[in-house]
N, C-alpha and C positions, 0 to 999 in steps of 0.2 A: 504494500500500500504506500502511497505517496500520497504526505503533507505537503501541502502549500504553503507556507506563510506570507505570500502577498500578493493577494488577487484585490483587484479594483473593483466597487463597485460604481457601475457606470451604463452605458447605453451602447446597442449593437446595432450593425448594419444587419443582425442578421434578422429573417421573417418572424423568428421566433420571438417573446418576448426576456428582455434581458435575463430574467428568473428561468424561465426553462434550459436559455442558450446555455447558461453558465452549467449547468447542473449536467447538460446534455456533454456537456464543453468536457467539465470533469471527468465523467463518467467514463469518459471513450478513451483517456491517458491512465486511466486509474488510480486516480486523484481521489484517494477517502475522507482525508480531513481538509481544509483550506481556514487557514484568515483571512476574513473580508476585509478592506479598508474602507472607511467614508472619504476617501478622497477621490473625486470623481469629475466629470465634465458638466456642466448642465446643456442640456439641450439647445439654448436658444441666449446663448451667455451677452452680455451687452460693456464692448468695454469705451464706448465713448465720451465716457467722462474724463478718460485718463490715467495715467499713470501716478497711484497714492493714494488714490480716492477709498478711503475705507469702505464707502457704499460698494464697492466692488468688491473689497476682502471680504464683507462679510455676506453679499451676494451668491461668488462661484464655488463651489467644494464644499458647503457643508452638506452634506450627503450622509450623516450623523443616521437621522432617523431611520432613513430606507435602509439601511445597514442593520441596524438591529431590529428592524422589522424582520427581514428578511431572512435571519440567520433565529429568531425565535419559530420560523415558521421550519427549520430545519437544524434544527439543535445537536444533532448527531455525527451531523454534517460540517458546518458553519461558527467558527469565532469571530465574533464581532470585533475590531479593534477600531477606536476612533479618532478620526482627523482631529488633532487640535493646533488650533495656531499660536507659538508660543510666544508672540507679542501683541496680541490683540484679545486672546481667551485668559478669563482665570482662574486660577488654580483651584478656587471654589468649584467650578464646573466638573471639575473630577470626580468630585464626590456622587454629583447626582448620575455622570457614566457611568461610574460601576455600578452603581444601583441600580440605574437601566439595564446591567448587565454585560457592559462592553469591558473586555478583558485585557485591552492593551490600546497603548494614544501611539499615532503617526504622527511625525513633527517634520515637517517641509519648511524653507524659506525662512530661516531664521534672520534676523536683523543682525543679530550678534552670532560669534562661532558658539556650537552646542555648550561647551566647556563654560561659560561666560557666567558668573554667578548670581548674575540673575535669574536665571532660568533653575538653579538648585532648589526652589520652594516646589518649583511644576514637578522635579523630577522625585524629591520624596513625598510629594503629595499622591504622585503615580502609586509609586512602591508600597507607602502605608495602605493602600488597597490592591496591593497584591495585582499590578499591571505590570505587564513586561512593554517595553517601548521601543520603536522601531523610527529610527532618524536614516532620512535619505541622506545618503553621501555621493549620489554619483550626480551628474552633471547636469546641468538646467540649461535650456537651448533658448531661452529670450525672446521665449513665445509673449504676449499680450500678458495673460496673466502671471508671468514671474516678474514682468517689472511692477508690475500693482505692488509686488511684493518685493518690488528690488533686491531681486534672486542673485546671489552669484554664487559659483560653487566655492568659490572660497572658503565661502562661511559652512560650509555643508562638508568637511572634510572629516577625516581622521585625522586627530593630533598624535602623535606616538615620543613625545619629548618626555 
């Protein structure tokens, strides 16, 4: 059997609806268990405000809900982990994800490098509820929405000093 740890939940080209594709998607590599992530595309995303505009940070990706909608309708199946953004969300908000039940935060697009001590309240706030956390390190291509978020991979590295 093969885990997944990061499958997006998100929107397909294909006929089927994204809840079937996926499961159908699974099924056929032998994919048992998967983490779902809330970070996702919206359908119909609008960035002509600009580049900063928090109305669009908190607009695109949050995909929170349908995630653990999704993964309670397949419990056996499915870990919910959810999107947080760790300069606009607060650390309060953790509390009520895991009570929702999502078992681990994605942190994309930090302002500052992970390491940065500000971010140490989000990350024992994780842990004291028993979240494992999963930070992108690989590269950000300067699509529309990474400069919302004034993405560079710099900030999204491994430190090894």
């Amino acid at each position: 059997m093969i885990f997944d740890t990061h499958l997006h939940y998100g929107f397909t080209d294909s006929d089927l609806p994204f809840e079937d594709h996926l499961l159908e998607t699974c099924r056929s590599v032998d994919i048992g268990r998967a983490c779902i992530i809330g970070l996702g595309r919206k359908k119909d995303p609008d960035w002509t405000r600009g580049p900063g505009q928090v109305t669009e940070i908190i607009k695109w990706g949050n995909m929170n809900d349908e995630v653990v909608k999704l993964a309670k309708k397949h419990p056996d199946f499915l870990i919910p982990v959810a999107y947080f953004r760790l300069d606009y969300d607060s650390p309060a908000l953790i509390d009520d994800l895991a009570f929702q039940g999502f078992r681990g935060l994605k942190f994309m697009w930090p302002r500052e490098d992970y390491d940065h001590e500000k971010y140490f309240h989000t990350y024992q706030k994780a842990a004291g509820n028993g979240m494992v956390l999963t930070f992108h390190t690989g590269l950000v291509n300067g699509a529309p929405r990474e400069r919302v978020f004034r993405a560079t991979s710099a900030r999204m590295r491994v430190h090894l000093s």
